[in-house]
Every structure is written in structure tokens, then in C-alpha cells.
C-alpha positions in Angstrom: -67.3 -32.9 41.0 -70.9 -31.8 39.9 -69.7 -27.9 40.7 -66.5 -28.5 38.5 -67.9 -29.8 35.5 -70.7 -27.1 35.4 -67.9 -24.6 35.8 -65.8 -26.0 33.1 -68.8 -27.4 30.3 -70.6 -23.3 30.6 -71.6 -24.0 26.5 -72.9 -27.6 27.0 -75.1 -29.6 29.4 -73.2 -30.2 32.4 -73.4 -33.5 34.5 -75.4 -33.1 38.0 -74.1 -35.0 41.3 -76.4 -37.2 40.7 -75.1 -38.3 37.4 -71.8 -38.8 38.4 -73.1 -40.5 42.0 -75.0 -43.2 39.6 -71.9 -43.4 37.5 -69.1 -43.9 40.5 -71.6 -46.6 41.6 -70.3 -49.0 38.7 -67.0 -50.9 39.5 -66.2 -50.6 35.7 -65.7 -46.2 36.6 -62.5 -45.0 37.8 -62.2 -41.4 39.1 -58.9 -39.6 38.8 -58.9 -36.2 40.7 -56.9 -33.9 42.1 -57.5 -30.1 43.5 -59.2 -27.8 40.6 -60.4 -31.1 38.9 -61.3 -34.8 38.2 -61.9 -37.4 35.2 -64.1 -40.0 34.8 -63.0 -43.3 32.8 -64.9 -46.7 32.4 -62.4 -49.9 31.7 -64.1 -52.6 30.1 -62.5 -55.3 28.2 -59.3 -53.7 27.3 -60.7 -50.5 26.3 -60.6 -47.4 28.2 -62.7 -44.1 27.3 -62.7 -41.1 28.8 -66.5 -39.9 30.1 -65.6 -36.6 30.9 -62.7 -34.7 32.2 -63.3 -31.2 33.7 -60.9 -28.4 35.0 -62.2 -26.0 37.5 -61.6 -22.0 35.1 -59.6 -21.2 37.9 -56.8 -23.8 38.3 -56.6 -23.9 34.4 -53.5 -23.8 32.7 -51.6 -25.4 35.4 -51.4 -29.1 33.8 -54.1 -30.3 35.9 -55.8 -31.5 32.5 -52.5 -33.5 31.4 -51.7 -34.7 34.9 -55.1 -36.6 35.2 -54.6 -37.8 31.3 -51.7 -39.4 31.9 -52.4 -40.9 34.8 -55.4 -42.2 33.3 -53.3 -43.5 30.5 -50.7 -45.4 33.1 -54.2 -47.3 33.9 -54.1 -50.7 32.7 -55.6 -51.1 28.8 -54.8 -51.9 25.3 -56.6 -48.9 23.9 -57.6 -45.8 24.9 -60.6 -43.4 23.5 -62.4 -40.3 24.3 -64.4 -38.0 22.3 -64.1 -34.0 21.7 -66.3 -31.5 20.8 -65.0 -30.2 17.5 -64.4 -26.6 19.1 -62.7 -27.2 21.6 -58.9 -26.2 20.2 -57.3 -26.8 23.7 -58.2 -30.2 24.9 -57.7 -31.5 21.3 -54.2 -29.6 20.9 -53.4 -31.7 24.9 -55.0 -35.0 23.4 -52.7 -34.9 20.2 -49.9 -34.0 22.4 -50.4 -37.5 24.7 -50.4 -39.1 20.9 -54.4 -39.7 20.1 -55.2 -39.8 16.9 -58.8 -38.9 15.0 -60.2 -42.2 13.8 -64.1 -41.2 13.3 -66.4 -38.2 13.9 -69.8 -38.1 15.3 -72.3 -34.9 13.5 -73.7 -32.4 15.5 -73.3 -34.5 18.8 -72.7 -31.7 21.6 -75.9 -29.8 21.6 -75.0 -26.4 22.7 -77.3 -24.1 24.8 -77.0 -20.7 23.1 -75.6 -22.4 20.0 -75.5 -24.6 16.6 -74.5 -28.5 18.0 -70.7 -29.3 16.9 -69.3 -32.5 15.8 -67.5 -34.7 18.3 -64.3 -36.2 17.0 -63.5 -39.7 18.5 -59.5 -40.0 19.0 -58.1 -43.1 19.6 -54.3 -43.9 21.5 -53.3 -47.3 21.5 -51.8 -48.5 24.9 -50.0 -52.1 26.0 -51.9 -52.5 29.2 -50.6 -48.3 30.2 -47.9 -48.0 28.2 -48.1 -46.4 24.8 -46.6 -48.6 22.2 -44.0 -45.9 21.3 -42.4 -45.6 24.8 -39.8 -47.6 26.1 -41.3 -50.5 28.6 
């Protein structure tokens, strides 16, 4: 996992094994994965955020990114959240296509190496315990 989110997050910090070892050590962490890539969620009363979600370059553009969403989605909450580095067109076009929606933004979060830090934009999806409101039961 380390390898994949170093490959993916080249601009920002990325997370080292150990970080996610000490973070799949807490029962409130679910880890969704599949070949090329993986995402990192943490359930805890009702409210589901995505940590991180990372595509290997490589197997990109092959709805790895979506697959994981959703199925992180289907998990069992009543709202879901996850923040986004203001640059990073892709993930929030995929995002707004599963229906989140902006509700905040947090200044200069994602400190870049090479680079100014960009603003994270918290989205927001409300879910009835993995189904989205909108779709049919």
C-alpha cells in the first residue's frame, strides 16, 4: 500500500507502511483494495471519511478509483466525507459524479513539496446506512 500511495501522491507527502500498519491496527479502519490500488476509510458513529484513496499511475483510468468508492459507499453509514486537494480536477470530477457535494474548504492544507500548499475542499454525500438517499432501496 505504502508503494502505491507514494506512486500516486508524487506532489504531496506520501504515507509510509508504517503509517498505514498503525492505522489498519484500529477496528474503526476499513481497507478496500483491489490490484493497482486500495482506500482507507474510518466508520465511527454513522459517519464515514475517506483517509486516503490511491491508484497505482499505471492501472489508472481503468475505474479502479470508482470501483473502490463505491464500494466504500455500499459500507454501512448515514454520511459520507472525504477531503480533496483543490487541484486535483480528476478525483473531484469522480467524487461529484458519485453525488458529493462541497460543504466547507480548509486554506492551504496540502503542503506541497516543490510547490505553494492548495486548499482542501471537504465534500460531503449523504447515505441511509450505504444507500444514497436518491437511489431506489
Amino acid at each position: 500500500m505504502a508503494r502505491i500511495h507514494a506512486a500516486a501522491f508524487v506532489q504531496d507527502r506520501s504515507w509510509s507502511a508504517e503509517e498505514i500498519a498503525d492505522l489498519l491496527a484500529s477496528p474503526l479502519i476499513t481497507a478496500f483494495h483491489e490490484t493497482g490500488g486500495f482506500a482507507l476509510t474510518r466508520l465511527i458513529a454513522g459517519e464515514a471519511e475517506l483517509l486516503t484513496i490511491a491508484v497505482d499511475p499505471a492501472h489508472q483510468k481503468q475505474g479502479i478509483g470508482r470501483r473502490l468508492m463505491e464500494r466504500w459507499i455500499a459500507s454501512s453509514a448515514d454520511t459520507a466525507f472525504l477531503e480533496v486537494a483543490a487541484d486535483n480536477v480528476p478525483a473531484i470530477a469522480l467524487y461529484q459524479s458519485l453525488g458529493f457535494e462541497q460543504i466547507g474548504v480548509r486554506h492551504r492544507y496540502y503542503l506541497r513539496k516543490d510547490a505553494a500548499a492548495v486548499d482542501a475542499l471537504t465534500l460531503s454525500k449523504d447515505l441511509t446506512r450505504g444507500h444514497s438517499r436518491d437511489s431506489a432501496p
